[in-house]
C-alpha positions in Angstrom: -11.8 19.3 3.3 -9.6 19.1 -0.2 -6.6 17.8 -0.8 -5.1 17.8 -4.0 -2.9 15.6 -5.1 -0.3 18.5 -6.6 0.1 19.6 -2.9 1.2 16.6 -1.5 5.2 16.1 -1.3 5.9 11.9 -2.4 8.3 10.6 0.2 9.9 7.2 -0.9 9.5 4.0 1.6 11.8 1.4 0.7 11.4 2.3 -3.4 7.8 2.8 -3.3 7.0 6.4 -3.8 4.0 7.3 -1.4 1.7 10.0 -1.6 0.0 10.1 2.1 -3.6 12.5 2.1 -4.2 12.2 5.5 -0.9 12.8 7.3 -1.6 14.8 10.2 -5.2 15.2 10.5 -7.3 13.6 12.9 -9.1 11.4 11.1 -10.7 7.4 11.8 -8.9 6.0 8.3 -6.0 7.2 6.3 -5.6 7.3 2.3 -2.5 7.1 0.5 -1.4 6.7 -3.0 1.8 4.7 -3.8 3.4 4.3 -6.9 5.4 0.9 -7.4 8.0 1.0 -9.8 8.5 -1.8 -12.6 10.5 -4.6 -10.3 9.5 -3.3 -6.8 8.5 -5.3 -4.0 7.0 -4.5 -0.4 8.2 -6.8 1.9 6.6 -9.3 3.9 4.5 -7.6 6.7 1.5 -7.4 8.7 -0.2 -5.1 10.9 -1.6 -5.1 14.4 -4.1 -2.2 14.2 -5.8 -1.9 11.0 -7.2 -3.5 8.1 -5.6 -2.3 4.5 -7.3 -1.8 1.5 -5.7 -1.5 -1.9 -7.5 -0.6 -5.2 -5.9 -0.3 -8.4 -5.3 2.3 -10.3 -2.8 2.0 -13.4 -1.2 -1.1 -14.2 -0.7 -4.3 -12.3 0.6 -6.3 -8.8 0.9 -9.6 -7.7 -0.2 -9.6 -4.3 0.7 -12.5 -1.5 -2.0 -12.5 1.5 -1.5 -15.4 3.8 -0.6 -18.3 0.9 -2.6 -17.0 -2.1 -1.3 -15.2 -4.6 -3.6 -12.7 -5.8 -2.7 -10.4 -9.6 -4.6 -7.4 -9.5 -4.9 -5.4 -12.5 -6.7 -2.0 -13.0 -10.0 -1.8 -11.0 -9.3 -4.4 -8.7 -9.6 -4.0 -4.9 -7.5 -6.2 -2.4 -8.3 -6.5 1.0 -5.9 -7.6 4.1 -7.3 -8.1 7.1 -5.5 -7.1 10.2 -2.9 -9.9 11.3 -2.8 -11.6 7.8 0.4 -11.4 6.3 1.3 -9.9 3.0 3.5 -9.1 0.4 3.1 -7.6 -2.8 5.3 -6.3 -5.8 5.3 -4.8 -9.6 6.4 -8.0 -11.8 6.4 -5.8 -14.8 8.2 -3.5 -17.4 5.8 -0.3 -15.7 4.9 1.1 -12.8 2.0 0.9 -11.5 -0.4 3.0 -8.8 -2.4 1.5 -5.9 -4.9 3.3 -3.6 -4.7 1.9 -0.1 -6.5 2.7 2.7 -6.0 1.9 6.2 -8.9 1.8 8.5 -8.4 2.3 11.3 -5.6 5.2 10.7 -1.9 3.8 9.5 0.2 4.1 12.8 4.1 2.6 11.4 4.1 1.3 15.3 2.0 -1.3 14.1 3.2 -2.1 11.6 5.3 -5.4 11.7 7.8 -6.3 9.0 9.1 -9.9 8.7 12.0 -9.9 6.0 14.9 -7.5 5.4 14.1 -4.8 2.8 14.8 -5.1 -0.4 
């Protein structure tokens, strides 16, 4: 199966613009691209089902997961475990674009957000 990037329609979650490849199908992990704009934050969350996985790449984040503070520049690969909490946002002048993957498959059900958006 392909899926090119061009055909997918970016839907915006809270100021992040998010690229989802796997809506839909029936599959054991999804993949989606965001995009964080310079100043953007997601808030405080955690998930009951699946561990997340984001990878880097263009520009940089400042991820929180549990009480570290993690920056993550191009390249870099950041890994929450299901139940740990996190944050992250886009500290800088530019935006930058993270690959995450949820394994298993996102389900917003649960997904648990601890802090009032944005």
């Amino acid at each position: 199966m392909k899926i090119e990037r061009d055909s997918l329609r970016p839907f915006d979650f809270e100021g992040l613009e998010i690229r989802d490849y796997t809506a839909g199908a029936e599959v054991s992990s999804s993949v989606a691209e965001i995009t964080v704009p310079a100043g953007a934050r997601h808030r405080r969350a955690w998930s009951k089902r699946s561990d997340k996985y984001y990878y880097m790449l263009e520009g940089s984040l400042s991820f929180t997961v549990g009480v570290k503070t993690l920056d993550l520049t191009v390249g870099d690969c950041c890994i929450v475990r299901q139940g740990s909490r996190f944050s992250y946002g886009n500290p800088t002048s530019e935006p930058a674009r993270v690959l995450l993957v949820h394994t298993p498959r996102f389900d917003l059900s649960e997904e648990v957000f601890e802090d009032e958006p944005g």
